[in-house]
C-alpha positions in Angstrom: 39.3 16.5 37.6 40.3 17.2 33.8 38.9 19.6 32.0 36.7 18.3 30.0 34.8 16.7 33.1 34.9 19.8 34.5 33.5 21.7 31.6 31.0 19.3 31.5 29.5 19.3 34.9 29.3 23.0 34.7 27.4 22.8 31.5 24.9 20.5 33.1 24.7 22.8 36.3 23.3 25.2 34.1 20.5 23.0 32.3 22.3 22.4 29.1 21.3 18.9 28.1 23.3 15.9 26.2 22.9 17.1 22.9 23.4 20.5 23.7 26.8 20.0 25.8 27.8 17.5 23.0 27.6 20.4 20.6 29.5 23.4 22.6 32.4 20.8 23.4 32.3 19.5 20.2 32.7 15.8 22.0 30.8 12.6 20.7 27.6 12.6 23.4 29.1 9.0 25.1 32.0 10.7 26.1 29.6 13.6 27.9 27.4 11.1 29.3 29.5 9.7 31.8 30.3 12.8 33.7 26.7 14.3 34.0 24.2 10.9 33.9 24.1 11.4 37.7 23.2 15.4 37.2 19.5 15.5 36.2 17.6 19.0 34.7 15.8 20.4 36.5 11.9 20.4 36.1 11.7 23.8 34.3 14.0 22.3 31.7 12.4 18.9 31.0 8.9 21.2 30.8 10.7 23.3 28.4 12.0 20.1 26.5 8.1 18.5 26.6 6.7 21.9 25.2 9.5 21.4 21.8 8.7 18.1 21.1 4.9 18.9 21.0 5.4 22.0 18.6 8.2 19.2 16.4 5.1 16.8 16.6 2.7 19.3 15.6 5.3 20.4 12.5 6.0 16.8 11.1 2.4 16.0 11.1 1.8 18.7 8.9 4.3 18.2 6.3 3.0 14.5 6.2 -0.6 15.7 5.9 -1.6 14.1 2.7 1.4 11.2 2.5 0.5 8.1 3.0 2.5 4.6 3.1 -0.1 2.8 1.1 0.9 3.7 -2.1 -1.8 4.0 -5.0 -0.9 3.5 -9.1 -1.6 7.3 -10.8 -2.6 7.3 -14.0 -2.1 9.9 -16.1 -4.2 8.7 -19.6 -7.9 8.2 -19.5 -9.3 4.9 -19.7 -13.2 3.7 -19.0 -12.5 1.8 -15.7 -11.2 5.2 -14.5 -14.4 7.5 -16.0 -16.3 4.9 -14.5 -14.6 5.1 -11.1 -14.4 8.6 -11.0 -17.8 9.2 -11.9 -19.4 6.8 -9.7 -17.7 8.9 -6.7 -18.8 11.8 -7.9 -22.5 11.3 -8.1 -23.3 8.5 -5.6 -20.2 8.8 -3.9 -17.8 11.2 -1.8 -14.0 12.1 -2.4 -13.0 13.7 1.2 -9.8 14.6 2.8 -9.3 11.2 4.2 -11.5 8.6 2.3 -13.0 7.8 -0.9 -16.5 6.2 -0.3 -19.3 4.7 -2.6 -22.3 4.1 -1.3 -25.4 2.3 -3.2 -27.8 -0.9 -3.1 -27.3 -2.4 -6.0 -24.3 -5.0 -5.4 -23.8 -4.7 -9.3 -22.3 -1.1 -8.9 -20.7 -2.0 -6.1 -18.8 -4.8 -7.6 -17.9 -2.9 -10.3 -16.8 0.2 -8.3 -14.1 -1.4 -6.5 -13.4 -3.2 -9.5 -12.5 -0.1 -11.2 -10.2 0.9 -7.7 -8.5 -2.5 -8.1 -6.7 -0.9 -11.1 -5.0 1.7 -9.0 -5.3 0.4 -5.6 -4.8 -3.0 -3.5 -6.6 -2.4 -0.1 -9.2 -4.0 0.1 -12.1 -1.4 1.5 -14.0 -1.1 4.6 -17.1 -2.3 4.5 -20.6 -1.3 5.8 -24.2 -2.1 5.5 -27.1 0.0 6.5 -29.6 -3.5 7.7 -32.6 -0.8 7.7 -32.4 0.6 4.5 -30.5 -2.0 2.7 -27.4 0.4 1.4 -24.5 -0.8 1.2 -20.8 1.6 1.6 -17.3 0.6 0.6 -14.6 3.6 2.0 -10.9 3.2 0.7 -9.1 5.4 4.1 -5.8 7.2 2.7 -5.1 10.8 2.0 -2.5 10.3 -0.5 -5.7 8.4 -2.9 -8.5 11.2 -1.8 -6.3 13.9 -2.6 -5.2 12.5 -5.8 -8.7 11.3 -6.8 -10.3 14.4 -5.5 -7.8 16.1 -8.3 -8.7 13.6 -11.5 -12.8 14.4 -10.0 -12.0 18.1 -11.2 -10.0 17.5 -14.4 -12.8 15.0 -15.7 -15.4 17.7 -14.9 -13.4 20.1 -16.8 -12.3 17.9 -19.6 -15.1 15.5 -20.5 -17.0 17.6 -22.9 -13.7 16.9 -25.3 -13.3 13.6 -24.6 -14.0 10.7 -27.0 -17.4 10.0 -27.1 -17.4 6.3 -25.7 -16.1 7.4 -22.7 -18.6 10.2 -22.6 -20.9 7.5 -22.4 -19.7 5.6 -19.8 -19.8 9.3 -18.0 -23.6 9.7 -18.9 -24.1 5.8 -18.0 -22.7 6.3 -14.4 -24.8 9.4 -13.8 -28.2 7.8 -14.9 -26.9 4.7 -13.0 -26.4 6.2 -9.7 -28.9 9.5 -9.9 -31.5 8.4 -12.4 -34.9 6.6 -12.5 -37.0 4.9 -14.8 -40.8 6.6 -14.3 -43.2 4.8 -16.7 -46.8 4.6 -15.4 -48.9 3.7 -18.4 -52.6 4.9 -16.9 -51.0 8.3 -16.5 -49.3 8.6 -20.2 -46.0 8.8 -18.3 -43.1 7.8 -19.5 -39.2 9.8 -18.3 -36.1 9.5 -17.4 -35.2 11.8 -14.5 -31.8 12.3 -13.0 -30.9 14.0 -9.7 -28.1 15.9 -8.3 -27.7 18.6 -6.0 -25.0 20.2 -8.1 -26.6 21.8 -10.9 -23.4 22.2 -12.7 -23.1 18.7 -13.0 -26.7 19.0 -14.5 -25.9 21.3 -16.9 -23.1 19.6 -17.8 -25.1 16.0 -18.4 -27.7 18.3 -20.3 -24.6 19.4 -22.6 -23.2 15.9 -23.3 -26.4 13.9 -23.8 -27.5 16.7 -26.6 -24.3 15.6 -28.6 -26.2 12.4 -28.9 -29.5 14.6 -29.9 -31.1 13.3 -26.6 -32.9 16.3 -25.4 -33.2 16.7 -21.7 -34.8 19.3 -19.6 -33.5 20.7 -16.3 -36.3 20.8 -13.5 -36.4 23.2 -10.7 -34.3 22.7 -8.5 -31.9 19.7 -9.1 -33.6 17.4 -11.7 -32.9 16.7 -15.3 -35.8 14.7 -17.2 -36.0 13.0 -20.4 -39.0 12.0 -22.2 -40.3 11.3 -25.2 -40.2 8.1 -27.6 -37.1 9.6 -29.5 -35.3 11.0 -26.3 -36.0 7.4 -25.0 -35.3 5.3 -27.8 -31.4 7.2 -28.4 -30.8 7.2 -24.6 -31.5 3.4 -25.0 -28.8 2.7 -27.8 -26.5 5.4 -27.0 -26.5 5.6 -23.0 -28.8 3.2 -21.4 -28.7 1.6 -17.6 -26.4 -0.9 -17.0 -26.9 -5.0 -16.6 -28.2 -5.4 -12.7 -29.2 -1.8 -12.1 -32.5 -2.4 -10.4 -35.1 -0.1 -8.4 -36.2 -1.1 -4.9 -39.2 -3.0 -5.0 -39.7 -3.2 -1.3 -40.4 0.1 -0.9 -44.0 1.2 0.6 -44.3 3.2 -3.0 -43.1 1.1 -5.4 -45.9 0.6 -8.8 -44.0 -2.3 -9.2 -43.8 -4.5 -6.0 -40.8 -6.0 -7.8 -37.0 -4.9 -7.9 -37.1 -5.2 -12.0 -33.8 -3.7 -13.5 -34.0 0.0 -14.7 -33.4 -1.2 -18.4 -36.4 -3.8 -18.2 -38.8 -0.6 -17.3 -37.1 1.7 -19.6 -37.6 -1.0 -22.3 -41.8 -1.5 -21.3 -42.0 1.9 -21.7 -40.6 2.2 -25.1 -43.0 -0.3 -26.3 -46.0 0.9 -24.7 -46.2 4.0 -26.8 -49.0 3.9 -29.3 -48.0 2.9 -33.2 -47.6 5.3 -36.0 -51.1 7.0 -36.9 -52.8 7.3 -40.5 -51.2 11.0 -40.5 -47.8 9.2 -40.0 -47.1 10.7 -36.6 -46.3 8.6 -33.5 -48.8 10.3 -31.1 -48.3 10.6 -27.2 -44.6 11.4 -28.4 -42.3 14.1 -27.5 -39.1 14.1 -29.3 -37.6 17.7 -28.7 
């Protein structure tokens, strides 16, 4: 017996495996295998060996956490396809470790939605539709895009307030959109605009951007901001406004209207139901500030 077979065999007697008897004798691990394939470890050892390659597992998972093969397009200037998608996941949506959801039931928004992903992503979403209710869900599944998109969700936050005012707009626009309502009910003298959101940051900050277009809006205990007034209504019309398709539900048990109309149409009814100027000059039933 040479003594490299020798060496070998010894090696493996002792529970060194291939790669680690390669290593010591400093011999390609071909050359090893053909003295010792007939010596197996012993049961300790492959335990041992089991035990590595779950803590290895464990380790490589980790540093891929957040990596995914499905690549997405960053972006790193502003345009309104992104305010609009980032938005829309912000208020009626949800940006979580491992998926970027929109849920709504107006197909309009949801079109549009993953319209605005198609700019910066190709996979097509999963789809899902609450039959009972009537909403609708797309959810885009990769961490790489949450993580990313959870990041621009925080830098628009920041940075809107200095951005130009068109896309500030389309900011406002997605917020009313998704959160607001149209409430006119002429027999009551009511006519508003209210918005809702559980985060009353975001509140304050929609309070803050819609005043730079002199629509002033009042934040409601607990999470409600409300507009009213011919004035308020009339700028939030030119400068904001719902967008085309944006209807309320008219099958629900409490809907005045027993009609899906679209949020514009009501906001436009209740514009012109206010009573004309008076012989003093003054628009009366009107709240402007």
């Amino acid at each position: 017996m040479n003594a490299f077979k020798k060496q070998c065999i010894e090696l493996r007697k002792r529970d060194y495996t291939l790669p680690e008897i390669a290593r010591i004798t400093r011999r390609p691990k071909s050359s090893v295998y053909v003295h010792i394939r007939n010596l197996p470890l012993s049961a300790q050892k492959w335990k041992l060996i089991k035990a590595a390659h779950g803590i290895r597992a464990i380790q490589i998972a980790a540093r891929r956490r957040g990596v995914s093969a499905r690549y997405y397009r960053p972006f790193s200037e502003w345009d309104a396809d992104k305010i609009s998608l980032v938005s829309h996941l912000l208020f009626d949506g949800e940006i979580k470790r491992t998926v970027c959801a929109y849920h709504n039931r107006n197909m309009s928004l949801l079109k549009h939605v993953e319209s605005c992903m198609d700019t910066m992503y190709d996979r097509e979403p999963k789809r899902w539709h609450n039959k009972l209710t009537g909403v609708h869900r797309i959810s885009y599944f990769n961490v790489s895009l949450s993580a990313y998109l959870k990041q621009k969700s925080e830098e628009l936050l920041r940075d809107i307030v200095s951005f130009p005012t068109h896309w500030q707009q389309e900011f406002l626009r997605s917020f009313f959109d998704d959160e607001g309502c149209m409430d006119f009910r002429a027999g009551r003298n009511t006519r508003r605009i209210r918005g809702y959101q559980k985060n009353v940051d975001i509140l304050r900050l929609v309070q803050k951007l819609l005043l730079s277009f002199d629509i002033f809006a009042k934040i409601h205990s607990p999470n409600e901001i409300v507009i009213t007034g011919k004035g308020n209504l009339l700028r939030f019309q030119k400068e904001i406004g719902f967008s085309r398709g944006v209807r309320i539900n008219g099958r629900r048990s409490n809907s005045i209207w027993k009609e899906s109309l679209e949020k514009r149409e009501i906001l436009q009814r209740a514009i012109a139901s206010f009573k004309p100027v008076g012989s003093n000059g003054v628009h009366r039933n009107t709240y402007t500030r």
